[in-house]
C-alpha positions as CSV (number, residue, x, y, z in Angstrom):
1,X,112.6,78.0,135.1
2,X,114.3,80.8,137.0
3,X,112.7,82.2,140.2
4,X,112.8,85.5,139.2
5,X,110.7,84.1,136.0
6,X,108.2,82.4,138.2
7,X,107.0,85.1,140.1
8,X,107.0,87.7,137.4
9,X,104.9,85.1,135.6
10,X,102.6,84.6,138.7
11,X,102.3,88.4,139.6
12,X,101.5,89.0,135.6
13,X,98.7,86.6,135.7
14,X,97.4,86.0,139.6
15,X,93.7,85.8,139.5
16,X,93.7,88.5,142.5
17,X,94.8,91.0,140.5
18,X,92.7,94.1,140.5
19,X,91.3,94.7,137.3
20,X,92.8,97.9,137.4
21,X,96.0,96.5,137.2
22,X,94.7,93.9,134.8
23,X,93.6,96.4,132.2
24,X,96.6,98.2,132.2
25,X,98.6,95.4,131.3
26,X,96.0,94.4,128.0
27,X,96.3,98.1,127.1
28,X,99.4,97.4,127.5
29,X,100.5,94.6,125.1
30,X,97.3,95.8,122.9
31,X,99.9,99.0,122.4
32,X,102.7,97.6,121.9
33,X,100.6,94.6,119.2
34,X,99.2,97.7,117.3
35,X,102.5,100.0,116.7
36,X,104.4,96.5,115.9
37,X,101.5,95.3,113.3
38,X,101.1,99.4,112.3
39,X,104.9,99.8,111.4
40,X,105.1,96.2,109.6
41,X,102.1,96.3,107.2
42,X,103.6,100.5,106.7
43,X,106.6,99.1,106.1
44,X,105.7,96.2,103.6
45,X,103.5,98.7,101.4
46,X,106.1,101.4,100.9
47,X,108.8,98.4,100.3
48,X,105.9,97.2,97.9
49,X,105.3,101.1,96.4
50,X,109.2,101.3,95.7
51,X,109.8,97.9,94.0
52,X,106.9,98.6,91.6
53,X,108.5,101.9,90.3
54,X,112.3,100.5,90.5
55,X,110.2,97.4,88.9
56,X,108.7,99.9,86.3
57,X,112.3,101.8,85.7
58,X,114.2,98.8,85.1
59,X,111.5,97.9,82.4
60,X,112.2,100.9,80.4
61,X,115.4,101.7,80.7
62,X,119.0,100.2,81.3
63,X,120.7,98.9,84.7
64,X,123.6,100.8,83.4
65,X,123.7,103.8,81.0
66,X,127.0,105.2,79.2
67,X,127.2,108.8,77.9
68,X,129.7,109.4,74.9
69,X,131.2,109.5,71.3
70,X,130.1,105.5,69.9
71,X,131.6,106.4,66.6
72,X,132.9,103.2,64.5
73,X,136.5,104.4,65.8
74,X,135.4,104.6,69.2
75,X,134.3,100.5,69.1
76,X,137.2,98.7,70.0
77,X,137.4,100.6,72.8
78,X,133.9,99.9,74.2
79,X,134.2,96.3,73.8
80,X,137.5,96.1,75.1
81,X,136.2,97.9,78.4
82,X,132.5,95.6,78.4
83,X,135.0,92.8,77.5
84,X,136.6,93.0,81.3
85,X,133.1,93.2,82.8
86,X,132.2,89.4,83.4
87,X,128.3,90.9,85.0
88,X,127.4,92.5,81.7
89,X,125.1,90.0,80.0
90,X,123.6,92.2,76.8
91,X,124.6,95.9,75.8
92,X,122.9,97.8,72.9
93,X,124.3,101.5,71.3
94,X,121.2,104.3,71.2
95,X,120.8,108.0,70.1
96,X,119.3,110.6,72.9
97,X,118.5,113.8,72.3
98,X,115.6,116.5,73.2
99,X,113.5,118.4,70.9
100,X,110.3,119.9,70.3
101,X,107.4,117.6,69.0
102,X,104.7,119.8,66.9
103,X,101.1,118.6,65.9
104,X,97.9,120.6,64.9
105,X,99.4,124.0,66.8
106,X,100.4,122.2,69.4
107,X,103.9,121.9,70.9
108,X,105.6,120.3,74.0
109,X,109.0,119.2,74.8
110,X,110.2,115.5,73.7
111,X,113.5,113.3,74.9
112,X,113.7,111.4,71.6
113,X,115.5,108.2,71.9
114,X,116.6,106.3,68.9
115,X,117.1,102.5,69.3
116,X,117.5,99.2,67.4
117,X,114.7,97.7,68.2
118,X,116.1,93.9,68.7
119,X,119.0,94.9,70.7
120,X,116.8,97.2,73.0
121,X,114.6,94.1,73.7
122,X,117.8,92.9,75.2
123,X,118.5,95.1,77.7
124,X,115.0,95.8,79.3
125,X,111.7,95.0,78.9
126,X,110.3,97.9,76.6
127,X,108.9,95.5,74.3
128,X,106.0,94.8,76.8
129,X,105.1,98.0,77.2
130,X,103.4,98.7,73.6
131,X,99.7,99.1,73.9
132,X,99.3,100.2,70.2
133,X,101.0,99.6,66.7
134,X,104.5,97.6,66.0
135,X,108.1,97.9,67.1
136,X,108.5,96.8,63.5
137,X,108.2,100.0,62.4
138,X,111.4,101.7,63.9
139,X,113.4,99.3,61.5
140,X,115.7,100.9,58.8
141,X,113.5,101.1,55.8
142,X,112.9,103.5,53.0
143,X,110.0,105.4,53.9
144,X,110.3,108.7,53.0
145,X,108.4,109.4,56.7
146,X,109.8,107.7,59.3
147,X,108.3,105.8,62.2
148,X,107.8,107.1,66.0
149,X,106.3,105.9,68.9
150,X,105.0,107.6,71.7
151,X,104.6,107.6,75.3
152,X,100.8,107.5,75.6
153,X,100.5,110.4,78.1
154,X,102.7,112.2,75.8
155,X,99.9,111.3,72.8
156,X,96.6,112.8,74.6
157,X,98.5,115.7,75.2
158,X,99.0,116.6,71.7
159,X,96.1,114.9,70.5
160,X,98.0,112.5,68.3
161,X,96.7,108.7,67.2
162,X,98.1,105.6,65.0
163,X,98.8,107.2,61.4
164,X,99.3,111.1,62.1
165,X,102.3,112.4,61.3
166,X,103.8,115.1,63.5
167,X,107.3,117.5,63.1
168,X,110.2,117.1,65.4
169,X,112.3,120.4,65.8
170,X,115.9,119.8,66.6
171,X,117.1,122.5,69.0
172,X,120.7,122.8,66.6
173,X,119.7,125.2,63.6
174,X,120.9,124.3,60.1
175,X,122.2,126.4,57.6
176,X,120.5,127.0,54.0
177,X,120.5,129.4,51.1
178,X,118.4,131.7,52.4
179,X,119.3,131.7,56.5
180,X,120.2,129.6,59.9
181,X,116.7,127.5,60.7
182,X,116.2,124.9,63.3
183,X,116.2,121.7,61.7
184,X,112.6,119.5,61.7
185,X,111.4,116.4,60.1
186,X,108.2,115.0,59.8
187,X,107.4,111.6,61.5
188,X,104.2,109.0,61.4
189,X,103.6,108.0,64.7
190,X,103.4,103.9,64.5
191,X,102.9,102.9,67.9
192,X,102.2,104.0,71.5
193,X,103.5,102.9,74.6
194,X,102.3,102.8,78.3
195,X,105.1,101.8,80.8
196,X,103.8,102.5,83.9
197,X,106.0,105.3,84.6
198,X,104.5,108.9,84.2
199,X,108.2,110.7,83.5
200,X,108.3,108.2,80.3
201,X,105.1,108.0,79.2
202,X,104.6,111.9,79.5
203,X,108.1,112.6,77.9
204,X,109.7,109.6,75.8
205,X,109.1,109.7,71.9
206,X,111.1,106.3,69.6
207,X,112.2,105.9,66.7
208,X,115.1,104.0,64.6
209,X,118.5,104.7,65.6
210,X,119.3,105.7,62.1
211,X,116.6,108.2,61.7
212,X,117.5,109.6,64.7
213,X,121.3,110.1,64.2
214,X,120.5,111.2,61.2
215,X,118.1,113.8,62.7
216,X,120.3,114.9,65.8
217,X,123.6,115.0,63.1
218,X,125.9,112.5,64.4
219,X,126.8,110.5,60.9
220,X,125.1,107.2,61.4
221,X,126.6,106.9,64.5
222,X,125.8,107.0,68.4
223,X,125.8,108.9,71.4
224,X,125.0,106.6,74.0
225,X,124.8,102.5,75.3
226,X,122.6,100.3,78.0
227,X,123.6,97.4,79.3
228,X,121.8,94.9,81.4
229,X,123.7,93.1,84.1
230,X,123.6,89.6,85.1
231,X,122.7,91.0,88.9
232,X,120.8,94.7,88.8
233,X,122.3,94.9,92.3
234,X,125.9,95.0,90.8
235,X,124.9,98.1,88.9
236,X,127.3,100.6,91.3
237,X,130.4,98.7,91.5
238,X,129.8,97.7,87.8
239,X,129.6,101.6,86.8
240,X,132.8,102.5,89.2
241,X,134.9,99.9,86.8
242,X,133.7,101.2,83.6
243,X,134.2,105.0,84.5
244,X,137.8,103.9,85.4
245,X,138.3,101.9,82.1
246,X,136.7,104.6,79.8
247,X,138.5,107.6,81.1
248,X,136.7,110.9,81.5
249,X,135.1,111.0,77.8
250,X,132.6,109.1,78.9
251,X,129.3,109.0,81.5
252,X,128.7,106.4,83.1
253,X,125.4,106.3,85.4
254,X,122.9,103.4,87.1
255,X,119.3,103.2,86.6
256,X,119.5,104.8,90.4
257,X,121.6,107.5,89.3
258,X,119.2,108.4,86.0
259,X,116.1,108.4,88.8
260,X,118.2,109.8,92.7
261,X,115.9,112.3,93.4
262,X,112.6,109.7,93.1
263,X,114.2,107.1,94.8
264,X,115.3,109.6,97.8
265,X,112.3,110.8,98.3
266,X,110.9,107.5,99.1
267,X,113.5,106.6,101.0
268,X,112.9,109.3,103.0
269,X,108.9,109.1,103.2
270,X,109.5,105.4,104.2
271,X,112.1,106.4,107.2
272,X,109.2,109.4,108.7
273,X,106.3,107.1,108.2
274,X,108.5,104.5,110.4
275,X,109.1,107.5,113.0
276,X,105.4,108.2,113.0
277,X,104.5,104.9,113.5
278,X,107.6,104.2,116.2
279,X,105.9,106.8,118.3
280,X,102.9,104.4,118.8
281,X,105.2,102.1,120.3
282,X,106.8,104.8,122.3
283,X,103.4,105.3,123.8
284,X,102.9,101.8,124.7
285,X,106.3,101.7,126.5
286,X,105.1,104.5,128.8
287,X,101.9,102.5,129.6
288,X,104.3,99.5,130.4
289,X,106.0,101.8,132.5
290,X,103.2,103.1,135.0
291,X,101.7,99.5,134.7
292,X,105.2,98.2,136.4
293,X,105.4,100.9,139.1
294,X,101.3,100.8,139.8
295,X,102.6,97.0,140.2
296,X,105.6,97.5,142.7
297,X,103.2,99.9,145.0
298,X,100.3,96.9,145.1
299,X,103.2,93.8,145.5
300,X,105.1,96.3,148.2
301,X,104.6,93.6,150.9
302,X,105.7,90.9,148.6
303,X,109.0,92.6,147.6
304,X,109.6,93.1,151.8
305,X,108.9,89.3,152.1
306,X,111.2,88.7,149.7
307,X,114.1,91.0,151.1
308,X,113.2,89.5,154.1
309,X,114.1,86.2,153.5
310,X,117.8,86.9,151.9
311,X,116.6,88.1,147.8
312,X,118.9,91.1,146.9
313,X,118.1,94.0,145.3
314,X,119.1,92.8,142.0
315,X,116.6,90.0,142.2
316,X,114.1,92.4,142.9
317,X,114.9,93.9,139.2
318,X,115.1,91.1,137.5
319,X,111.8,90.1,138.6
320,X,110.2,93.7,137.3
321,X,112.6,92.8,133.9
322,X,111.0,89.9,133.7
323,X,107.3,91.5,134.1
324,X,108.6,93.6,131.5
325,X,110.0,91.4,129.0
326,X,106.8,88.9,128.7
327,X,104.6,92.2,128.3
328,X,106.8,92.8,125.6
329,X,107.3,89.6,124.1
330,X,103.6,88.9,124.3
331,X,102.5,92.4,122.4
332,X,105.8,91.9,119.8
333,X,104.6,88.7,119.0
334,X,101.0,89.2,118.2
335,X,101.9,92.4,116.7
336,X,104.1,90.6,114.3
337,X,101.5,87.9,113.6
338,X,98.8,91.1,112.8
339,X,101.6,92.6,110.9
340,X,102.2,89.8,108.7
341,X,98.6,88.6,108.0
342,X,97.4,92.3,107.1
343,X,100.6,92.7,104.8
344,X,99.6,89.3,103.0
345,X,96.1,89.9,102.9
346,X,96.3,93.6,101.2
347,X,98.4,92.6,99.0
348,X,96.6,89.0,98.1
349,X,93.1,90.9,98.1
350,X,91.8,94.4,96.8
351,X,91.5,95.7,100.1
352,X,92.2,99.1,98.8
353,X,91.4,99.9,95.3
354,X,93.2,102.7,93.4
355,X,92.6,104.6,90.5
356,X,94.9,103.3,87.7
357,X,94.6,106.5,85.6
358,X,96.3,108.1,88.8
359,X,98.5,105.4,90.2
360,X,99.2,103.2,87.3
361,X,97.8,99.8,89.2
362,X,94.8,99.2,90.6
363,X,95.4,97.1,94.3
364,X,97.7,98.3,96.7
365,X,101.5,96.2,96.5
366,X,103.3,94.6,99.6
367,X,106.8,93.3,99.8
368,X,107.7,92.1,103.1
369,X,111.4,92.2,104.1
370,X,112.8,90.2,106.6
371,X,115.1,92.9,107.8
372,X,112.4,95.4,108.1
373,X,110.5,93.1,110.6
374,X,113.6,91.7,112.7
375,X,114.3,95.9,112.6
376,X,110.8,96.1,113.9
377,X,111.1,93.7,116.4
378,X,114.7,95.2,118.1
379,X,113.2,98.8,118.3
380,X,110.2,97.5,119.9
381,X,111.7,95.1,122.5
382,X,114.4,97.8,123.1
383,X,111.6,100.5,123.6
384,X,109.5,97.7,126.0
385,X,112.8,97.1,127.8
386,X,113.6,100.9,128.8
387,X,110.6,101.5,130.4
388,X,111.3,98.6,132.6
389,X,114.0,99.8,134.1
390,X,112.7,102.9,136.5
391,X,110.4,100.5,137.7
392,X,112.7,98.2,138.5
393,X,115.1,100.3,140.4
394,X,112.4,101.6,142.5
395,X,111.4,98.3,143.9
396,X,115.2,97.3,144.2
397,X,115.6,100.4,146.9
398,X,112.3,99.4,148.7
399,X,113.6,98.9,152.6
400,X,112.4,95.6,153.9
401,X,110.8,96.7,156.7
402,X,109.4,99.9,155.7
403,X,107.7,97.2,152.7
404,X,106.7,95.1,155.3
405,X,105.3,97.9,157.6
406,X,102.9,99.8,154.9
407,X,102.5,97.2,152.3
């Protein structure tokens, strides 16, 4: 144990401390234990918030999405290029295409997605995600109506249920004998679907890839193809490759790409809400601060002594360094304790309960990151360490005998 340690640790916790001085200090580490535990259990919920959507994304869609002519002659080429990807574990060819979805005078848009249904399953986790009806149904068959399922938001808005049977209107007219019309076909809806995700549920409408290539004119063939990785965190460097191998025909985009503007945003609500909450801290330091120099005015005779008898200015600061790192060290470490245990239980217990009809889950979800709390930790002590050091220079210039004299 240092000496410098010693009597920081002795001036920190002398019984003959005023109280004034003794309640500064608790506000003290009581600041700096709430902004630490604050930012931490912030932090956890928004890490929980965005892994629940990217959680609900993944579910319904590909890691990796390619744009293009999938005609029979266009094949080779695709496997050839998913060949030389050794991370793609399952791909599967799909129609996409928007139109307008009619039922009982009333309209809204509609991304229609057609899809083999056991090749989909593959890929992501759609399957899951049916509340009502069969997947079955999308199958080539010979029903003169074919099947479509709906996202379930996209249901109440029209007023559809299990068995009605609406008209899709393509946005490319067709020619007949008497004019140019848009092209529509009637449909039985045979299932609905509830993802979790608004944007799908509120837009997404599926059927067989057949029905649908036949419906958006492409000959039985396809204009698009998901694949599923072996590692969803390979998805960029995956999709740099296959834009290079496939040549500028083709699209190639991640399941970030397909959703940049959502997942920016909470990037970006996540780094103010950390500001915010940083500021608490800030506030703490400044208390540290005033508590240090209140602390070099009452030990003034003390630091003469000390010159006195041969300590240098330098030991002088580390002393007030010291004071200043166990403040810290003491409010960082029960702020990450309180941190931790209110992150664990708010995510364990329904602390706070939300309206699934809004939020799409009912408890609030926490994912605590390691990096976000070491992160946590360096500001903090960084922030604790600062304020220290005006302090500390001021007692380091103290004159021994002027300290001696009037302390």
């Amino acid at each position: 144990m240092s000496a410098e340690f010693f009597i920081a640790y002795r001036y920190l916790n002398a019984k003959r401390k005023g109280l004034f001085s003794m309640v500064t200090t608790l506000i003290g580490v009581a600041g700096v234990t709430v902004g630490v535990a604050a930012l931490i259990t912030t932090l956890s919920v928004m890490n929980g918030f965005q892994a629940d959507i990217k959680k609900k994304i993944v579910d319904a869609q590909a890691h990796i999405i390619i744009y293009g002519p999938m005609r029979i002659q266009d094949r080779a080429r695709m496997s050839a290029a998913l060949s030389e990807e050794s991370h793609v574990k399952a791909s599967s060819p799909f129609v996409l295409g928007q139109a307008i979805i009619t039922f009982d005078n009333r309209s809204t848009g509609v991304v229609v997605k057609g899809l083999d249904p056991e090749g989909e399953f593959k890929i992501n986790n759609l399957k899951a995600s049916l509340k009502t009806g069969s997947w079955d149904a999308l199958k080539e068959t010979v029903s003169v109506v074919p099947a479509l399922i709906l996202g379930e938001e996209l249901a109440k808005n029209i007023g559809v249920w299990l068995g009605d049977e609406v008209i899709l209107v393509s946005p490319k007219s067709v020619a007949t004998s008497i004019g140019i019309f848009p092209k529509m076909r009637k449909f039985k809806v045979a299932g609905l679907i509830h993802t979790g995700y608004y944007e799908f549920d509120n837009t997404m409408a599926y059927c067989g890839i057949k029905d649908a290539g036949d419906f958006f004119n492409l000959g039985g063939g396809a204009n698009g193809m998901g694949l599923k990785l072996d590692d969803i965190e390979l998805s960029g460097r995956v999709a740099a490759a296959l834009k290079k191998s496939l040549g500028f025909q083709y699209t190639v985009k991640t399941y970030a790409d397909m959703n940049q503007t959502l997942f920016a945003a909470l990037k970006l609500e996540k780094f103010m809400m950390s500001l915010v909450l940083a500021l608490i801290i800030l506030v703490a330091t400044f208390n540290i601060a005033s508590n240090l120099l209140m602390m070099s005015v009452e030990k003034l005779r003390d630091i003469g002594i000390l010159r006195s008898i041969g300590a240098g200015p330098a030991f002088i600061r580390r002393v007030f360094f010291w004071e200043g790192n166990l403040i810290a060290i003491s409010g960082i470490s029960l702020g990450v304790l309180l941190g931790l245990a209110l992150s664990l239980f708010i995510g364990r217990y329904p602390v706070v309960e939300l309206p699934s009809d809004i939020y799409y889950i009912s408890r609030v979800p926490v994912e605590i990151k390691l990096r976000d709390v070491l992160g946590t930790v360096f500001i903090s002590y960084a922030l604790c360490m600062l304020s220290a050091v005006y302090p500390a220079l001021r007692a380091s210039k103290v004159s021994p005998v002027d300290a001696i004299r009037y302390g």
